[in-house]
N, C-alpha and C positions, 0 to 999 in steps of 0.2 A: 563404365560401371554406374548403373543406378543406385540413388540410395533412399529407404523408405522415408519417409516424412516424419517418423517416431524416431529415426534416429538422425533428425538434424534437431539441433539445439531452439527452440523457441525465445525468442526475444520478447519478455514483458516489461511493464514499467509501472511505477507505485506513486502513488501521491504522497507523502509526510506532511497534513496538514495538520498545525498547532494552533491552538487560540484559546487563552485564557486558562493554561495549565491543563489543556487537553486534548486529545488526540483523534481525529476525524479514522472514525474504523468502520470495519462491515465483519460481518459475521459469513462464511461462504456457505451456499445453500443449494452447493452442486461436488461432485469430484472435480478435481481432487481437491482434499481438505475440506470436506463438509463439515460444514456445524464448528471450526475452526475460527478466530479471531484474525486479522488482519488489516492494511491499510486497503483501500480502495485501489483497482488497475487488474490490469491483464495485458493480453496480449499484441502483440502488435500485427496488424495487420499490412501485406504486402502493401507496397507502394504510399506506405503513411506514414508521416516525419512522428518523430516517439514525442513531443510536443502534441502535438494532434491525437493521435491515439488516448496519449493519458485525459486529457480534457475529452474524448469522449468517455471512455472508461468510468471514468468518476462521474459523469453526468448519467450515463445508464447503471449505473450503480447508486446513487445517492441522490440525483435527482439536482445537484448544484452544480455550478459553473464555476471555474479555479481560471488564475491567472498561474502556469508553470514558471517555476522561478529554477536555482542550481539546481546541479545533480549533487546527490547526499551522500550517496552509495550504493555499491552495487554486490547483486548476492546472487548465487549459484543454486541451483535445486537440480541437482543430479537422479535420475530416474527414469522412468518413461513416465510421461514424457521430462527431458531435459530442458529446463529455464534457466537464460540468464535475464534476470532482474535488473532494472534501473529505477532506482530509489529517488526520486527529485522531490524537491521541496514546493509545495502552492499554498498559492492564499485563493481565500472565499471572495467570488465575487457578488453581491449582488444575497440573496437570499441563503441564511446560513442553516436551516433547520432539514437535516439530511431526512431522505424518506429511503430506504428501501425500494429496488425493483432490479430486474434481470435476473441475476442468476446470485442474488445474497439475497439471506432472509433476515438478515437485519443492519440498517447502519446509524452509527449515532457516535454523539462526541464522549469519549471515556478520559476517566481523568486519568490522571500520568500511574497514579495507587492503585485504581480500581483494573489501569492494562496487566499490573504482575498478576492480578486474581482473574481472566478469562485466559481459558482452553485457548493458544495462538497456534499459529502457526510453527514448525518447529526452525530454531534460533531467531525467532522475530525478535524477542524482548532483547536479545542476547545483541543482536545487530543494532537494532534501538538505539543500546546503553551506550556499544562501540562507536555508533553514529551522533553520541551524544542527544540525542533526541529526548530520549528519556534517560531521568539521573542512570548512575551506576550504583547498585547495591551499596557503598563506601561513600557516597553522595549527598549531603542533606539538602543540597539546593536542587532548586527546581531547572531543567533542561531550559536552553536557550529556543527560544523559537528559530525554529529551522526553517519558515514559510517568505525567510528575504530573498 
């Protein structure tokens, strides 16, 4: 039995970079989720360690080079197409001032305040809070950086 390629699950992975009370994001500037908030990453491709993938990912998205550190969390997007996400923690290596290209029309560092007030992705902020990354609504302190 063959099965179409829409209906196997996609394996992506995400960058969580913190620095300075802020959050390495892009804005997507394709389907799905256009014009939508989020962290930098995508997909993986056959025969690439998710290490590898995510450090291209964020470099063709953002133009910067990340050292991958843990995994953070991992998150589901049920659909066509089907993602499972891996959520790992990087730091910036080397030049920190994100530029736009590929397939986002915009990236840049938002502060932890300024992520509740953009259009995200749906339950990004929601995973965020659970991942502790960003406070929780009941929270007055600032998220630990997650990029060790």
């Amino acid at each position: 039995m063959s099965v179409a390629s829409s209906q196997i699950p996609q394996v992506a992975v995400g960058a969580i970079v913190v620095s300075d009370g802020a959050l390495l994001m892009v804005q997507r500037g394709r389907e799905p989720a256009k014009g939508l908030w989020s962290i930098p990453g995508g997909r993986v491709e056959f025969g690439e360690y998710l290490a590898g993938a995510l450090t291209r990912e964020v470099k063709e998205e953002t133009g910067l080079d990340i050292e991958v550190g843990d995994l953070i969390g991992i998150a589901e997007v049920v659909g066509d197409p089907h993602y499972v996400i891996l959520d790992f923690g990087a730091k910036i290596v080397g030049n920190e001032v994100p530029t736009p290209s590929g397939d986002v029309a915009d990236a840049r560092w938002v502060t932890f305040d300024e992520v509740l007030t953009l259009p995200c992705t749906p339950r990004f902020v929601e995973l965020m809070q659970a991942w502790q990354v960003l406070p929780s609504p009941n929270d007055d302190s600032l998220a630990d950086e997650k990029s060790d």
